[in-house]
C-alpha positions as CSV (number, residue, x, y, z in Angstrom):
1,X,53.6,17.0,-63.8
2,X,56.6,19.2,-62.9
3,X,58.1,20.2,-59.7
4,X,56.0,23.3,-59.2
5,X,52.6,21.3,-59.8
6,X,52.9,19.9,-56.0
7,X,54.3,21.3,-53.1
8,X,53.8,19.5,-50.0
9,X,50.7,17.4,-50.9
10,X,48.7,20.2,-52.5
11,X,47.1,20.1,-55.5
12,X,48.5,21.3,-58.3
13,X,48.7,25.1,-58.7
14,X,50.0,25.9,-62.3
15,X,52.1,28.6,-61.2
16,X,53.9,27.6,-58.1
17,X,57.5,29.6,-58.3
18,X,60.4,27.8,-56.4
19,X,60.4,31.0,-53.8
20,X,56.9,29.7,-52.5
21,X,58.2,25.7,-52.2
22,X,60.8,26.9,-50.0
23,X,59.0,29.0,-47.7
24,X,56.8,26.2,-47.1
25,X,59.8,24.4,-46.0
26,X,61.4,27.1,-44.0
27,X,58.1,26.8,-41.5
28,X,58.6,22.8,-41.8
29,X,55.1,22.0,-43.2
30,X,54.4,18.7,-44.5
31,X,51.6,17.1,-46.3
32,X,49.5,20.9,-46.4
33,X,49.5,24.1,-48.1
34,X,49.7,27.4,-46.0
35,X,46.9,30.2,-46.9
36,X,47.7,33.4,-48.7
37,X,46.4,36.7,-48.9
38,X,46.0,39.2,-51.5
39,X,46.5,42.3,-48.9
40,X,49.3,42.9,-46.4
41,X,48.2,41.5,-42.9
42,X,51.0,44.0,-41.1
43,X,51.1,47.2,-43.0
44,X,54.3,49.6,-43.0
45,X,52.6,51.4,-40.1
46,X,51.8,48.3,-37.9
47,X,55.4,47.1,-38.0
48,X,57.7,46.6,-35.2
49,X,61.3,46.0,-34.8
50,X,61.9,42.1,-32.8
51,X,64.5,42.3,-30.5
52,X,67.0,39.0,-31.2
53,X,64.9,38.4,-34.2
54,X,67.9,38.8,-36.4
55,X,70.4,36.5,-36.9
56,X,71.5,32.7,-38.2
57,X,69.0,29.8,-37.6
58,X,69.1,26.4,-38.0
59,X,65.8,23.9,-38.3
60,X,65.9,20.7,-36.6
61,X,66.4,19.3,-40.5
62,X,69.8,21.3,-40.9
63,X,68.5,24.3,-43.1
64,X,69.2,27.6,-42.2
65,X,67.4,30.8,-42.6
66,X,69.3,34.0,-42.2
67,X,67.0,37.0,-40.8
68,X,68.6,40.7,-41.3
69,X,66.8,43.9,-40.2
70,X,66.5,46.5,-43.0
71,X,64.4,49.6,-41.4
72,X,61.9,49.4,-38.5
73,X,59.9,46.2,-38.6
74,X,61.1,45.4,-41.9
75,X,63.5,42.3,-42.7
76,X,65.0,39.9,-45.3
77,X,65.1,36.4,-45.0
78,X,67.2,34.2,-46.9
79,X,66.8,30.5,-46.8
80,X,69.4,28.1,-47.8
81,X,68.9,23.9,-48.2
82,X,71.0,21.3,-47.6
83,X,71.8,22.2,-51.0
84,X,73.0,25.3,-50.8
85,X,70.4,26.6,-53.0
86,X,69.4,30.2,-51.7
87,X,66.1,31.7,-52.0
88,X,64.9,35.1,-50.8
89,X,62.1,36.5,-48.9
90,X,60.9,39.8,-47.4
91,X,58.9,40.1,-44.4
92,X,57.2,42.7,-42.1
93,X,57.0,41.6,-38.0
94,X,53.6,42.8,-36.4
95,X,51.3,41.9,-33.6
96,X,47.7,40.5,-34.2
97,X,46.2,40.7,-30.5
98,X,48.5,38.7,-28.6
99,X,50.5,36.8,-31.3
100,X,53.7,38.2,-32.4
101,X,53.7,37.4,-36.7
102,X,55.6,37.9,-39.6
103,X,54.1,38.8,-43.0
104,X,56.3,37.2,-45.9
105,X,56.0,37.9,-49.1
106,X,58.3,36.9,-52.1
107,X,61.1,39.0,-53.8
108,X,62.7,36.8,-56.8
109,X,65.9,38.0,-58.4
110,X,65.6,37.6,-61.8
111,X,67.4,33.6,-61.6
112,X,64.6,33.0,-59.4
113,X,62.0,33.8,-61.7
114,X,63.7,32.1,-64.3
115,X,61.5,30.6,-67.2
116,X,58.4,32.8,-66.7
117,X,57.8,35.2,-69.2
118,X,57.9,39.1,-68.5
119,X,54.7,38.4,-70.3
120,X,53.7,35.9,-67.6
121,X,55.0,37.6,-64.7
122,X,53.1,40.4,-65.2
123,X,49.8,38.5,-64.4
124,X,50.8,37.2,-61.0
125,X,49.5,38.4,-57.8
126,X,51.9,38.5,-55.1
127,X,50.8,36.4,-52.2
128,X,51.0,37.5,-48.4
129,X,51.9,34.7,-46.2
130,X,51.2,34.6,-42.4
131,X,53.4,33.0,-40.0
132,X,53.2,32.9,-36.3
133,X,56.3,33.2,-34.1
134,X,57.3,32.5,-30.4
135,X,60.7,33.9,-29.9
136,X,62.6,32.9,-26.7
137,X,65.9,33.9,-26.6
138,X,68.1,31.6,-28.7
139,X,65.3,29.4,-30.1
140,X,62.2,30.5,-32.3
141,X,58.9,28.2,-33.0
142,X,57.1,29.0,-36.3
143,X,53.5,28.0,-37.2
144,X,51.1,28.9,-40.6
145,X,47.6,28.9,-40.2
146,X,46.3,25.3,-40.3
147,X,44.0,25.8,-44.0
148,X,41.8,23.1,-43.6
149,X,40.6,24.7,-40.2
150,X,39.9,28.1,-41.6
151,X,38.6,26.9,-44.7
152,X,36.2,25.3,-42.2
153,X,35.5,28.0,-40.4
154,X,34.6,29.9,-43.6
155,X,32.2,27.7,-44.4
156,X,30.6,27.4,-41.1
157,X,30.3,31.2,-41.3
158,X,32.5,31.6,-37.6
159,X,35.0,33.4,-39.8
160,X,33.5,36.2,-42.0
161,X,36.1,37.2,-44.4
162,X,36.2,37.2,-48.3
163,X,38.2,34.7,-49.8
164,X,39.0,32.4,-52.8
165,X,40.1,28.5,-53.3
166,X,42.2,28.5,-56.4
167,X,42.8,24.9,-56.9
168,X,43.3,24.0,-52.8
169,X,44.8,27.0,-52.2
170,X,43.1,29.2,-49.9
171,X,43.5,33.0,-50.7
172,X,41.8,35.7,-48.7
173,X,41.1,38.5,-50.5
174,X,40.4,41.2,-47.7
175,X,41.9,44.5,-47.6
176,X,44.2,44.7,-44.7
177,X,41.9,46.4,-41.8
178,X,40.0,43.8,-42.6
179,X,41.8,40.8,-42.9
180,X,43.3,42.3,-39.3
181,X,39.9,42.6,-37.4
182,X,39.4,38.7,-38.5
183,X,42.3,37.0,-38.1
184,X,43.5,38.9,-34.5
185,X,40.1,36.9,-33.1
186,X,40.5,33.7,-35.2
187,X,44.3,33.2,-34.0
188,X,42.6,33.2,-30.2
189,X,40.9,29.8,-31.1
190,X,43.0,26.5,-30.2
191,X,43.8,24.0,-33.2
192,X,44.0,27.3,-35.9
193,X,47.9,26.8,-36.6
194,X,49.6,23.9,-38.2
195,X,52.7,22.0,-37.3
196,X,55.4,24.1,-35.1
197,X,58.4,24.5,-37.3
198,X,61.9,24.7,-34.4
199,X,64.8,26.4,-34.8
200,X,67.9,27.3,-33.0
201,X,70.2,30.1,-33.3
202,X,73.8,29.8,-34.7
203,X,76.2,31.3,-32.5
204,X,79.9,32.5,-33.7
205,X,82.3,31.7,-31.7
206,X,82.9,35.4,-30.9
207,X,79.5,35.8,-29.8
208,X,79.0,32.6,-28.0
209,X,82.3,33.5,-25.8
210,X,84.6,31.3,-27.3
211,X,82.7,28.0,-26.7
């Protein structure tokens, strides 16, 4: 089984690319997969520009994820390891009801997708993934949608939405109106998100006033 069989406890999904293991570890999950979706949840229209979003962060582990604004709403996010080993990301910030989220989905440079076929890359679906925020001035908290739970409340009918389990993933497969209207209401239920991911934000010493 190679590294892209796993990630995090899962089971295996044949085509895992490296960009999708390390947003998994930019949130700080451990032992469970984070949901996807087919469709946008935050559409160019429903994006919004974060205030203090943008910058250097730190996790409690000692990677970093750098967060710069392209256009209204719209960012890149680049996380680097204790490695060094960067990998790239692009995201749109939105609301759903109360909840302040960022939709990220992958952007490989070509080293990224290395050892995939043009072929093979051709037949992949690029995944949406959701991530909760709670941004207080120089410290962020980042959640995923707990999949277990909303693969429970699928089943149990409280959550009507379209969706697919490709080998333990969950994907939901709604168009984005959709997906909006039922996950704004779901996201109001305690015990939806998974573990809080921490970060701080890394301060020059220009901008922290010397200090």
């Amino acid at each position: 089984m190679g590294n892209d069989d796993v990630v995090h406890g899962c089971r295996n999904i044949r085509i895992r690319p490296r960009w999708l293991v390390a947003l998994a570890a930019v949130i700080s999950v451990r032992g469970a997969c984070a949901p996807l979706s087919v469709a946008p949840v935050v559409s160019e229209n429903e994006a919004i520009e974060v205030p203090g979003l943008a910058g250097k962060w730190v996790s409690e582990d000692g990677d970093t994820t750098t967060i710069a604004a392209l256009r209204a709403g719209q960012y890149a996010l680049s996380f680097t390891d204790k490695d060094e080993r960067a990998t790239r990301f692009q995201a749109r910030a939105g609301r759903l009801g109360e909840r302040l989220v960022l939709d990220i989905y992958a952007k490989p440079e070509k080293n990224e997708a290395a050892g995939l076929t043009e072929t093979l890359l051709g037949t992949l679906i690029p995944g949406h993934m959701l991530v909760v925020l709670e941004l207080r001035g120089d410290s962020v908290r980042a959640a995923m949608l707990e999949q277990d739970s909303l693969k429970s409340a699928i089943r149990a009918g409280t959550l009507r939405t379209p969706s697919l389990d490709l080998d333990g993933t969950l994907v939901l497969t709604a168009p984005t109106d959709s997906l909006r209207a039922a996950l704004a209401k779901y996201l109001e239920r305690p015990g939806v998100l998974g573990e809080w991911g921490r970060f701080g934000r890394v301060r020059t010493a220009a901008a922290g006033g010397g200090t």
